[in-house]
VEXTIBA-189523 format. One record per atom (N, C-alpha, C, O): x, y, z. Coordinates in steps of 0.2 Angstrom, whole numbers, plus 5000, padded with zeros to 4 digits. Last residue first. Layout:
REM residues N
XYZ ...
//
This chain:
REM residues 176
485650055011 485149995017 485050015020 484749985025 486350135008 485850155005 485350075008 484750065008 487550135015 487150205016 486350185013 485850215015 488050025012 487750025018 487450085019 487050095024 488350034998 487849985000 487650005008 487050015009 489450125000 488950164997 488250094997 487650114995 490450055006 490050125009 489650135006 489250155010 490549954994 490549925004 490149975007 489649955009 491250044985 490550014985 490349984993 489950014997 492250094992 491850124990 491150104990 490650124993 492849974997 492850025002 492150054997 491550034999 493349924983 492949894984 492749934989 492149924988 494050054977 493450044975 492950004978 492350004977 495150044987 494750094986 493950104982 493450134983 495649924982 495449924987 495049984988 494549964992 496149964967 495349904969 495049904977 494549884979 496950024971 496350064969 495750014969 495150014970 497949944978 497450014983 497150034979 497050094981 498349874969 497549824971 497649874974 497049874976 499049944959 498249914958 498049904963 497449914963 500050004969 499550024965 498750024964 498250054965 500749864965 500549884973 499949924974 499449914977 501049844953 500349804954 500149834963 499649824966 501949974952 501149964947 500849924951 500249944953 502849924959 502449994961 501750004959 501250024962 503249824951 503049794959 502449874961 501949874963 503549884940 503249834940 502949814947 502449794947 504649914947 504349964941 503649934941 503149974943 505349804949 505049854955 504549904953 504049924956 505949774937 505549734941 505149754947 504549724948 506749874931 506049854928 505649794933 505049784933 507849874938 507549884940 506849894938 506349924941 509349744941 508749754936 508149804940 508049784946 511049804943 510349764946 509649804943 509549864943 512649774941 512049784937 511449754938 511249704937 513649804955 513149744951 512749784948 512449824951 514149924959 514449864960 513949804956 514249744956 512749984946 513149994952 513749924953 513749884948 511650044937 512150024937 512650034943 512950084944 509949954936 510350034940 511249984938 511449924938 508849944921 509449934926 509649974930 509450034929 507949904907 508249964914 508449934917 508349874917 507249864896 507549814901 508149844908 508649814911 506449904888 507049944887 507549884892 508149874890 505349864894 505449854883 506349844884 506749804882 504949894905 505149824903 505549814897 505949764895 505050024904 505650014908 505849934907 506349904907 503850024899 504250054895 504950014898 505249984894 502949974910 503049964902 503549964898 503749914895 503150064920 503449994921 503549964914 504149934913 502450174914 503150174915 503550124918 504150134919 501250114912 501550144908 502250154908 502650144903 500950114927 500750054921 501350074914 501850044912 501050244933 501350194934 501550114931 501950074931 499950294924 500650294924 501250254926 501650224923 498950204933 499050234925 499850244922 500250204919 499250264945 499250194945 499250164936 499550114933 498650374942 499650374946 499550314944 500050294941 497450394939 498050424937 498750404937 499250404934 497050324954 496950284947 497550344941 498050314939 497350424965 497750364962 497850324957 498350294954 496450524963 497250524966 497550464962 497950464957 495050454963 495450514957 496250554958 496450594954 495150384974 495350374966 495550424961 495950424956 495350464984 495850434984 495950384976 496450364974 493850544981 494650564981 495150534981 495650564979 493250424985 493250464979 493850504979 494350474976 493650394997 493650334993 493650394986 494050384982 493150535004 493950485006 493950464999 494250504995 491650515001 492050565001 492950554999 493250564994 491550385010 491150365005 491750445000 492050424995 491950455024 492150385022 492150405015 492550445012 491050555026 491650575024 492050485021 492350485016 489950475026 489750535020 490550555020 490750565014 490150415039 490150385031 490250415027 490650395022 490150515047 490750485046 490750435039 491150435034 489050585046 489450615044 490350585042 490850615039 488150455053 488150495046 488550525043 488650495037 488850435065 489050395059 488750405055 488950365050 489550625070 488950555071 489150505064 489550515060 491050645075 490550655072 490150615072 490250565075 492250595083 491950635087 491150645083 490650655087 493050535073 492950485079 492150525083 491650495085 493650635068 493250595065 492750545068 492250515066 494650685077 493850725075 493550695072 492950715072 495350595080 495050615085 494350645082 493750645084 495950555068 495650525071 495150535076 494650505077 496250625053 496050655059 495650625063 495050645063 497250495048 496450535048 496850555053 497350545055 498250385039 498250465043 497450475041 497150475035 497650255038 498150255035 497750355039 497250375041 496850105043 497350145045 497950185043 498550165045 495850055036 495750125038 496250145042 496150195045 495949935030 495949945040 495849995039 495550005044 496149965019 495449895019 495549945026 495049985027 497250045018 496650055015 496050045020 495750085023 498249945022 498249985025 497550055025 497250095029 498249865010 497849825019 497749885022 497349885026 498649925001 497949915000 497749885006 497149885008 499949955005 499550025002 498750005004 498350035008 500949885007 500649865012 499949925010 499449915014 501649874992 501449824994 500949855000 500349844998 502449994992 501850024988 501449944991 500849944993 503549995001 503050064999 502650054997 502250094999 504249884999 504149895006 503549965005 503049975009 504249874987 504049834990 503849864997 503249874999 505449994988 504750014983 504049954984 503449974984 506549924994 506149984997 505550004993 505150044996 507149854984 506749834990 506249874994 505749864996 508049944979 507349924976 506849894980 506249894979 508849974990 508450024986 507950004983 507350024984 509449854990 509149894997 508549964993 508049984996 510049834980 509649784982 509249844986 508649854984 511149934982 510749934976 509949874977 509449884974 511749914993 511549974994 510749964986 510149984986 512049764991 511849774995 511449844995 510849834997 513249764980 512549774978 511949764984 511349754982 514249624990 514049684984 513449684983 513049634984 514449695007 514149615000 513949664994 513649714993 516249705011 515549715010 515149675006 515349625003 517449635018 516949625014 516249625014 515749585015 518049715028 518349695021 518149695017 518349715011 517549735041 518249685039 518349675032 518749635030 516749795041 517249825046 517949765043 518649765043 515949775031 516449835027 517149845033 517649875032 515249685035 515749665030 516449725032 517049725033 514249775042 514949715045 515249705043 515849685046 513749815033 513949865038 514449825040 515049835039 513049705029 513549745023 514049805026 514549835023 512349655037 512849595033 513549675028 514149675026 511249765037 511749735045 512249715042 512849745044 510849745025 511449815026 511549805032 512149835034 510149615025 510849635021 510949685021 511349695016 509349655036 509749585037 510349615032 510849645034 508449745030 508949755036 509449715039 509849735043 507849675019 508349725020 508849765024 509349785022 507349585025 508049565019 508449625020 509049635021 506549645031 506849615034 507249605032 507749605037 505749705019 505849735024 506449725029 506749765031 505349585016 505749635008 506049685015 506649695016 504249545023 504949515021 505449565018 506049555019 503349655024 503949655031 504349605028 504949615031 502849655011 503249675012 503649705017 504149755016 502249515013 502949525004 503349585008 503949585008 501349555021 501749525022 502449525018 502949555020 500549625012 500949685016 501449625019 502049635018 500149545003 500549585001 500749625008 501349655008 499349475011 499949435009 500449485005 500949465003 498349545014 498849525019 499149505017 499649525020 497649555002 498149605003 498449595010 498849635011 497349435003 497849454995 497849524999 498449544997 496449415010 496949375011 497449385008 498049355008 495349515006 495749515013 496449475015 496849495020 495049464994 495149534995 495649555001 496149595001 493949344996 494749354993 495149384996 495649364999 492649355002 493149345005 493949345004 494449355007 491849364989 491849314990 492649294996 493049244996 491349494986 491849474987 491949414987 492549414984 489949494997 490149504989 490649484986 490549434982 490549475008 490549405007 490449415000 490649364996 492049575011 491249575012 490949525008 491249535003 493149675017 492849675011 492049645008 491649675005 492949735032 493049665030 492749685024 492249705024 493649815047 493549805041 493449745038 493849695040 492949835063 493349815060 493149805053 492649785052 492950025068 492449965065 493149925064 493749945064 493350135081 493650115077 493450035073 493649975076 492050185091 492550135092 492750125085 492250115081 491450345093 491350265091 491950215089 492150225083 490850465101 491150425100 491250345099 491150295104 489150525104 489550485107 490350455099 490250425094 489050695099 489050645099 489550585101 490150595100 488150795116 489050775110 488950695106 488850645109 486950885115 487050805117 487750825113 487850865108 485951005118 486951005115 487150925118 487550915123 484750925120 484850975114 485650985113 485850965107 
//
């Protein structure tokens, strides 16, 4: 009668052979894009930090390092999705029956669309703009930042397609 339910091992994800398997290799290679973007960037503020003890900073290091950090934000969004390892309340989620966990799954995926698809809109919009106009940050080097603009947008897209694809994935299994 007060049975607890048993907790359940963290599933592994896979978008699902509907898909034709794509889905998982494209968002690996975006969070890849962005431990490199990652790496540059710690490689060229070590190089910029050292420069300075002698003389020669690398220009546009600080400005490079900034856009790089938008790479490093919105790239890893949709692997981070697909794995389900993005903040829950693990332990309580862990703790419910796998009815209550789907229904919160399936829940999740809707709210994270009507969060994101808006913002992914925009974000569309304001890469747009930033291309026409051909944006810049103005620093020791004039470094283009309609590109990043751009980088945010398609980072974006694929965690709503990743969210949609989760959605559908949950809502086939609810209903088999």
């Amino acid at each position: 009668m007060n049975e607890k339910p048993e907790i359940q091992p963290k599933p592994t994800v896979r978008s699902g052979p509907w898909l034709g398997g794509t889905f998982d290799p494209f968002a690996r290679g975006m969070t890849t894009a962005a431990g490199i973007s990652l790496f540059a960037m710690m490689v060229m503020m070590t190089a910029h930090i050292l420069g300075r003890k002698v003389g020669q900073p690398v220009p546009g290091a600080f400005e490079a390092s900034e856009q790089l950090m938008v790479i490093v934000f919105a790239f890893p969004l949709a692997e981070v999705g697909l794995r389900k390892n993005h903040i829950l309340f693990e332990l309580v989620v862990r703790a419910l029956s796998r009815k209550v966990q789907a229904i919160l799954g399936i829940v999740t995926h809707i709210v994270g669309l009507l969060l994101f698809a808006p913002l992914t809109w925009k974000a569309w919009q304001v890469a747009w703009k930033n291309f026409v106009i051909g944006e810049y940050r103005q620093g020791v080097i004039d470094f283009p930042v309609w590109p990043f603009r751009v980088a945010i947008a398609i980072g974006l897209s694929v965690f709503v397609a990743q969210l949609i694809v989760s959605l559908v994935r949950d809502l086939r299994q609810q209903s088999a």
